[in-house]
C-alpha positions as CSV (number, residue, x, y, z in Angstrom):
1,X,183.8,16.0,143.3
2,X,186.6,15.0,140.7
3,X,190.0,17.2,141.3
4,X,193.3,17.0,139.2
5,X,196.7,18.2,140.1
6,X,199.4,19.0,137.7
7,X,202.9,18.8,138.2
8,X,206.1,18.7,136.9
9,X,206.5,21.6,134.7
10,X,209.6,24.2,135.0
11,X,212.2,25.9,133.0
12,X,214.5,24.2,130.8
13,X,216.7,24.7,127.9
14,X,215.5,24.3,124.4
15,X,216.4,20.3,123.3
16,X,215.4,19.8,126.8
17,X,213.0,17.4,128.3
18,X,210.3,18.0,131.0
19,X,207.7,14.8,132.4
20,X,204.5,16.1,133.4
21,X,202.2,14.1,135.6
22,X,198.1,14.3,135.8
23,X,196.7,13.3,139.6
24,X,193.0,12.6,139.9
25,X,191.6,12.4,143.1
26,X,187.3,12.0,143.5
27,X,184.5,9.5,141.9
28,X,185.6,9.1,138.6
29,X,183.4,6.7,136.4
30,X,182.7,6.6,132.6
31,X,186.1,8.1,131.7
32,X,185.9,9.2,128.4
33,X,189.0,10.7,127.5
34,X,192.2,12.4,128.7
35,X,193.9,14.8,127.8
36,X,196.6,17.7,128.1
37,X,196.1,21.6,126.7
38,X,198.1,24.4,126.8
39,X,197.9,28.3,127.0
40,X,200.9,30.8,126.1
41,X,200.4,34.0,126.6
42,X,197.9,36.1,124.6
43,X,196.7,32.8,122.6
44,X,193.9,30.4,123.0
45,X,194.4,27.2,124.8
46,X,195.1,24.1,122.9
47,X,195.0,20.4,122.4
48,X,198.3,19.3,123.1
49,X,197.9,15.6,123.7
50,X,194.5,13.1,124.5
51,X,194.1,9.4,124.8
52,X,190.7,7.8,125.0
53,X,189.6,4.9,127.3
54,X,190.7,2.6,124.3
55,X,194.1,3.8,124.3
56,X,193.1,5.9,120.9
57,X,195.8,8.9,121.3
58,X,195.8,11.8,119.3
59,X,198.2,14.8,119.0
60,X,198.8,18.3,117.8
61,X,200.8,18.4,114.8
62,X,203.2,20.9,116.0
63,X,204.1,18.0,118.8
64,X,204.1,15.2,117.1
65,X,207.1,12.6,117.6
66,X,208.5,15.0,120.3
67,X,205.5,14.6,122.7
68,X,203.9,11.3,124.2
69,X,200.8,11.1,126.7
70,X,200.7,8.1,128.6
71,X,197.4,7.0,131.0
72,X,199.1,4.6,133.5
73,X,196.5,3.8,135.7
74,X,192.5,5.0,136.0
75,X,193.5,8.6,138.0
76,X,197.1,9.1,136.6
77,X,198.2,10.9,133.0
78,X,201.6,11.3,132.3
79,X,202.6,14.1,129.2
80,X,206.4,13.0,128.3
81,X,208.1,16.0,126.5
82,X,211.6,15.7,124.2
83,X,213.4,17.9,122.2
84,X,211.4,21.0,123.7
85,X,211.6,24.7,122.0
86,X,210.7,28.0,122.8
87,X,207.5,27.7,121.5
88,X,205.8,24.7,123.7
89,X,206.4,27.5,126.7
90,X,202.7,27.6,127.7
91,X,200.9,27.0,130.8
92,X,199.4,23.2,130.6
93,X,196.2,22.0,132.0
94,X,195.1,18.7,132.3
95,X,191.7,17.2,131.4
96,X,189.4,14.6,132.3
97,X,185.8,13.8,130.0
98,X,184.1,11.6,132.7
99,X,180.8,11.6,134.7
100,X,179.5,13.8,131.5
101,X,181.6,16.2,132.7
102,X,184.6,17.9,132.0
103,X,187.4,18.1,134.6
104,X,190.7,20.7,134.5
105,X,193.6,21.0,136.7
106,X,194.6,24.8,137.7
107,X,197.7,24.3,134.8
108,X,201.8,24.1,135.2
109,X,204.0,26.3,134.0
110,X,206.3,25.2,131.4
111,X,208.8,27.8,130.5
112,X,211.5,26.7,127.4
113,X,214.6,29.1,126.9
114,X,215.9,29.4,123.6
């Protein structure tokens, strides 16, 4: 059974910058693709961030050149976030498309002040 932990999210100022970190733990084989979502409040969760097994990364447009996912090593994703705002405060998951299945972490808070 694969598991992920999320951590690093908190509160912080908007301009601020928060690191969050993606632990795997279980049999992972035939990772596909990682990624990071997010859910605020009364919305629908979204793609923030993915990178496939070829290092193809993709992004939301509403992140773009502020966010940067980084997959350091087979059972670790890292989501670096700059120059935060009010509106990236969102609960974010982490995902893992391996074993033909699809893995989430139980989310971190992120909350940004304005």
């Amino acid at each position: 059974q694969v598991h992920l932990v999320e951590s690093g999210g908190g509160f912080v100022q908007a301009g601020g910058s928060l690191r969050l970190l993606c632990y795997a733990t279980g049999d992972i084989l035939d990772i596909n693709a990682k990624g990071w979502y997010r859910q605020a409040p009364g919305k629908q969760r979204e793609l923030v961030a993915s990178i496939t097994g070829d290092g193809r990364t993709n992004y939301a447009d509403s992140v773009k050149s502020r966010f940067a996912i980084r997959d350091t090593a087979a059972n670790t994703l890292h989501l670096q976030m700059n120059s935060l705002k009010p509106e990236d405060t969102a609960v974010y998951y982490c995902n893992l498309k391996a074993n033909h299945m699809d893995y989430w972490g139980k989310g971190t808070l992120v909350t940004v002040s304005s």
